[in-house]
Each structure stands twice: as structure tokens, then as C-alpha cells.
C-alpha positions in Angstrom: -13.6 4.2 4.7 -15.5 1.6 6.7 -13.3 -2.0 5.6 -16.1 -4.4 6.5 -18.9 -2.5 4.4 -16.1 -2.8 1.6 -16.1 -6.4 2.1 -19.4 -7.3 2.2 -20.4 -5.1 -0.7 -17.6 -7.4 -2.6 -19.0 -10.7 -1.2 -15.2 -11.3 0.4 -14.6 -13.0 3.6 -11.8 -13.3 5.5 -10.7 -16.6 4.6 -7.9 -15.3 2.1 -6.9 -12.1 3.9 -3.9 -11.4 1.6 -7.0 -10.9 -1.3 -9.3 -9.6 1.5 -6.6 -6.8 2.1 -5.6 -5.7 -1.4 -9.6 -5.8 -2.2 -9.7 -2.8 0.7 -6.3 -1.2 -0.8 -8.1 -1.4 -4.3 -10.7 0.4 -2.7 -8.7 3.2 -1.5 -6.8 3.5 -4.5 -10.5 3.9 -6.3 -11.2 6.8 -3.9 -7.7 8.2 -4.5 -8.3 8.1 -8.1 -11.4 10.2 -7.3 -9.9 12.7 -6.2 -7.9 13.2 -9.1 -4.7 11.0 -7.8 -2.7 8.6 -9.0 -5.1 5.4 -7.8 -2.5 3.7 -5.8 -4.1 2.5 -1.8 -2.5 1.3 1.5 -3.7 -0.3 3.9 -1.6 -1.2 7.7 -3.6 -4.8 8.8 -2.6 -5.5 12.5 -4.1 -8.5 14.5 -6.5 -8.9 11.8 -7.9 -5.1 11.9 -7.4 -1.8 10.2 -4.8 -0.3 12.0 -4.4 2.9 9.2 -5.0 3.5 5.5 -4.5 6.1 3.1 -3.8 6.5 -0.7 -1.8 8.9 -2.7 -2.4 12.8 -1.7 0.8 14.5 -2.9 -1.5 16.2 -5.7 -3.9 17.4 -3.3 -1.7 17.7 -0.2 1.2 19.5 -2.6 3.5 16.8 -0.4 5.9 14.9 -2.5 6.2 12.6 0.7 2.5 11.7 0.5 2.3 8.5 -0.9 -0.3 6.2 -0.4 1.8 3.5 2.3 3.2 6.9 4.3 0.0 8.5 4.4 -1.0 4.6 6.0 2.1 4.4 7.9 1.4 7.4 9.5 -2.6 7.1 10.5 -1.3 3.2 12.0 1.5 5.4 14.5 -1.0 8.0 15.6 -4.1 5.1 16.0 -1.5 3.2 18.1 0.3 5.7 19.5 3.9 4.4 18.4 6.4 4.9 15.5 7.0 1.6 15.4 4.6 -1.2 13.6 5.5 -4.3 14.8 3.9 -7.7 13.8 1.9 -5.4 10.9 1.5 -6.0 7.8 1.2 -3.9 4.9 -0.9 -4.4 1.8 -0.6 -1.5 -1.0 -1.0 -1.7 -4.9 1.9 -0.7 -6.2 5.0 -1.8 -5.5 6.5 0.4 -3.0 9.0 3.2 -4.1 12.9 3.8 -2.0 10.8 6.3 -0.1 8.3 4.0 0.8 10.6 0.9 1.1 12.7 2.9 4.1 9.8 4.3 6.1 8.6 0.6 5.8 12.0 -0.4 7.4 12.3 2.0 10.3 8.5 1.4 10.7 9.6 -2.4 11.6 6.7 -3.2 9.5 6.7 -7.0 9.8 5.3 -8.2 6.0 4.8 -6.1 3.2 2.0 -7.2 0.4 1.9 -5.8 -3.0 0.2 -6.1 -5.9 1.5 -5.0 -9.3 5.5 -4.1 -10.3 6.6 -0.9 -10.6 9.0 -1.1 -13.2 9.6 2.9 -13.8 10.1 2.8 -9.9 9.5 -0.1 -7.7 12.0 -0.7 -4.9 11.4 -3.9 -3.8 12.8 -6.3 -7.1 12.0 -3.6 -10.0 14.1 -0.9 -10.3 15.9 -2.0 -7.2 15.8 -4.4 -4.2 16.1 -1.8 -1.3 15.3 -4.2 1.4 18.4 -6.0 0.2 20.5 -3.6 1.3 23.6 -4.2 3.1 23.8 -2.9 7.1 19.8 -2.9 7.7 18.9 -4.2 11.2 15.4 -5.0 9.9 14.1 -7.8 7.4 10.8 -7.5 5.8 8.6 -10.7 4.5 7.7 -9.5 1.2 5.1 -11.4 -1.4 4.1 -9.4 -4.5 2.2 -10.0 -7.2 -0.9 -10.3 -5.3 -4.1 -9.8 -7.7 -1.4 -7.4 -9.9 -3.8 -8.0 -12.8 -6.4 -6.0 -11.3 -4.0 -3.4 -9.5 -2.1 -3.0 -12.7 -5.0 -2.5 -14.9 -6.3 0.3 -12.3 -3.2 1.9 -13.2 -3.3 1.8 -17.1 -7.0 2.6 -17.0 -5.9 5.8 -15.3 -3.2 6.9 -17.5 -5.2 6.1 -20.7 -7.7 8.5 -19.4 -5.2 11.4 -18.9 -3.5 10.8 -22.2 -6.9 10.8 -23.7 
């Protein structure tokens, strides 16, 4: 997805990026949802620039592991060229799952940005606070809750459909 023509069509500049980010996540998790996945999007922002994106495939991959932030993770260490994400922050929907939370750790992903809880199975102050843990050798800037009204309600308009 081309991030600027995302922006544009949404009137958005730059001048909140935390908003400007999740409005790009918001459109990955719409294209996700598209395709028949849970609408949940990622998106790795480094020095102001997409550095990888993604949102949820394990339906359509059959991957278990293909969440929307590894799917991210992943296109920002091949783009760079490096396993490691330093100074890169992370804006998804959801709040980020134990999976998700520990390939953001060895990822040294500098600031994670999320938008609604996960209360089934967030890892980040839901269900647990996995970056809390004791003996990890990297810390994570964390701020959540960012536009969670309209993250959330892409969720519950997605699982109303499939109940019908």
C-alpha cells in the first residue's frame, strides 16, 4: 500500500504522526479484513518512513505466526537488511499478543504504539504485562490507547458480521 496516497485521501498530515501512523495501520487492517482476516494492521515507522507493514495472514498463509506486527517486523528486517530495529517504532491496532510482544523485544524495536486493548489477549497491560518481565535486556516505550475507539469498533464490526 502506497502510505502517502493513504494520507492524503484522509486529509492527514504529518503533524500528529502517532494518529498519522495508526490512520495507515487502520488501513492495513481494512485490507486484511478484505481478505477475509481478522482486521488487525502493523505498520514499522523509521526516521519518519515506512520501513515494513503487514496485517494478519495466518488464515490465508495457514501460519499461526502470522500476525499482523510479525508479518511488519519481518518486511522492516529484509527492507533494511538487519534483524534488528533500532530507533523504530511500531504502530499496530491491537494490542500486541506474548508472541508479538517478544519478537518486538529481540527486534529492539524502540516504541511500540497501539490502539485498542486486547483483553481476551493483550500482552502489554491486558492479559499480561510481558515487557515487564524480569531478566529482559531491552525496554520498550509503550503508549496505547491511541484512536482505540476507531481500532476497537473495526474489530466489533467484524465479529458482528461473522456472528451474523
Amino acid at each position: 500500500m502506497d502510505p502517502e496516497q493513504t494520507h492524503e485521501k484522509r486529509g492527514l498530515s504529518p503533524d500528529d504522526p502517532d494518529r498519522y501512523w495508526m490512520e495507515h495501520a487502520l488501513a492495513l487492517a481494512a485490507h486484511g479484513e478484505s481478505l477475509d482476516e481478522v482486521p488487525v494492521g502493523a505498520v514499522v515507522v523509521l526516521d519518519d518512513a515506512v520501513a515494513g507493514e503487514g496485517w494478519n495472514q495466518p488464515i490465508g498463509k495457514h501460519d499461526p505466526t502470522a500476525h499482523a506486527e510479525i508479518i511488519a517486523l519481518r518486511a522492516a528486517g529484509a527492507r533494511l537488511g538487519n534483524y534488528r530495529l533500532p530507533g523504530a517504532t511500531l504502530y499496530v491496532t491491537l494490542e500486541p499478543c506474548l508472541m508479538c510482544v517478544g519478537a518486538i523485544i529481540h527486534a529492539r524495536v524502540a516504541r511500540l504504539v497501539y490502539g485498542a486493548t486486547d483483553p481476551k489477549g493483550g500482552a502489554v497491560c491486558s492479559l499480561c504485562r510481558g515487557f515487564d518481565l524480569p531478566g529482559l535486556n531491552h525496554r520498550v516505550e509503550v503508549a496505547g490507547g491511541i484512536m482505540a475507539d476507531a481500532c476497537g469498533e473495526a474489530l466489533r464490526r467484524f465479529f458482528r458480521a461473522r456472528r451474523g
